[in-house]
C-alpha positions as CSV (number, residue, x, y, z in Angstrom):
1,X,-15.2,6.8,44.1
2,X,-15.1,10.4,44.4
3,X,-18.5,11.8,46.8
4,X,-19.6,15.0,45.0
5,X,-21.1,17.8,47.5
6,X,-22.8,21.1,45.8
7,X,-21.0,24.0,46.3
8,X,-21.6,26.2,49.9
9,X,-22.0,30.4,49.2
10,X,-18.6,30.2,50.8
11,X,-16.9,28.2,47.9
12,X,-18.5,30.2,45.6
13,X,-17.1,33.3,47.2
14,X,-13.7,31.8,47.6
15,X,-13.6,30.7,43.5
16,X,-15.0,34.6,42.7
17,X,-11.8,35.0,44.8
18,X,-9.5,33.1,42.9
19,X,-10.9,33.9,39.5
20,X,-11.2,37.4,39.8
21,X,-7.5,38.3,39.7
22,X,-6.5,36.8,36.6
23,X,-10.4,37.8,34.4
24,X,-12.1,41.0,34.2
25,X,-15.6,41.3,35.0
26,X,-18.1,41.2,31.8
27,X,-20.6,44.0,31.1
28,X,-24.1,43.6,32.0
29,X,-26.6,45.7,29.5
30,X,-30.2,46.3,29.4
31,X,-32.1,46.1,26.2
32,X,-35.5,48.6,26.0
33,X,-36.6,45.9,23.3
34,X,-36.3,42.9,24.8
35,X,-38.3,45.2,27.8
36,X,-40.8,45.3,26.1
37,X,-40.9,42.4,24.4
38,X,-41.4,40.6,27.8
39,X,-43.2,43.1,30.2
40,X,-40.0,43.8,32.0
41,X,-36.6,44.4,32.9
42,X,-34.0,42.2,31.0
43,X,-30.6,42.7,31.3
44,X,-27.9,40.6,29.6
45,X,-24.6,39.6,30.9
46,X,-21.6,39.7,28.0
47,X,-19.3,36.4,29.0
48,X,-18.3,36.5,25.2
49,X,-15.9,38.9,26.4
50,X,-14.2,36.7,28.6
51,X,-10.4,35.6,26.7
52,X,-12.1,32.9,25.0
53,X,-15.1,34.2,24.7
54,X,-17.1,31.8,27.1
55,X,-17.9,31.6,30.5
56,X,-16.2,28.6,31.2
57,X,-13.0,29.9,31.3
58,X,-14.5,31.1,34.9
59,X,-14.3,27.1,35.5
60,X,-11.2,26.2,34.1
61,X,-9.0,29.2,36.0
62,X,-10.8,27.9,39.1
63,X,-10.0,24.6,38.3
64,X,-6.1,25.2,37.4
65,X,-5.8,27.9,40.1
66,X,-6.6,25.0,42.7
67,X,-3.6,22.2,41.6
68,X,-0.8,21.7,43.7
69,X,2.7,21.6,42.7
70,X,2.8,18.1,41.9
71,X,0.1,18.2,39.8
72,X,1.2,21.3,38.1
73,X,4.5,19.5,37.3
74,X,2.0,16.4,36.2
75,X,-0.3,18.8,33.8
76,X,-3.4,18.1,32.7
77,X,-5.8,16.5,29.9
78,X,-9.0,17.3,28.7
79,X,-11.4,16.2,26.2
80,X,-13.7,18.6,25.0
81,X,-14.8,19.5,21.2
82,X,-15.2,23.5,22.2
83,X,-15.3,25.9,24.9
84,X,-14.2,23.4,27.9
85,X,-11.1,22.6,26.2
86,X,-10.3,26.2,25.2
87,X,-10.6,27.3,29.0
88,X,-8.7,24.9,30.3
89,X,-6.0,25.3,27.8
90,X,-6.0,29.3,28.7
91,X,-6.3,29.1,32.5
92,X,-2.9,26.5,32.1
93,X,-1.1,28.7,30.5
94,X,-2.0,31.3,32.9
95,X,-0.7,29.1,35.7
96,X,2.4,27.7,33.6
97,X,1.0,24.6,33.7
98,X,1.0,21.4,30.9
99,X,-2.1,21.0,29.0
100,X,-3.2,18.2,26.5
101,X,-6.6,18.8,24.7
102,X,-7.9,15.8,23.1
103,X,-10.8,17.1,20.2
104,X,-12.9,13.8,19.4
């Protein structure tokens, strides 16, 4: 069974490492209505403008950016009905690696 340890600020810094060279960072913009609306500063970070137009493409470049050459070679499946599948099926392209997306 794999043990599953949350993330240090030094893993986080190492994955904004590997994820920034291959996406652009998103625009963050404030909004005077929502503002107001909620008695104070709001601001709202654009990850639809990521490739596929979700943030967890940030996960799935991470993810792909990580395999070794054996498992390149291997390539990977993944079962998702939207935006999981769609990032890993970017970020393996990206890396030249196989990808099989199951849709239930």
């Amino acid at each position: 069974m794999i043990e599953w340890q949350l993330p240090t600020f030094g893993d986080v810094l190492e994955a904004r490492r590997r994820i920034s060279a291959h996406l652009r960072p998103t625009p963050l913009y404030g909004y005077a209505s929502l503002n107001e609306l909620l008695g104070g500063e709001v601001f709202v970070k654009h990850e639809n403008h990521q490739p596929v137009g979700a943030f967890k493409v940030r996960g799935g470049v991470n993810l792909i950016s990580q395999l070794g050459p054996e498992e390149r070679r291997s390539g990977v499946i993944s079962a998702s009905t939207g935006n999981h599948g769609q990032s890993i099926a970017y970020a393996a392209r990206l890396f030249g690696v196989r990808a099989t997306i199951c849709v239930p």
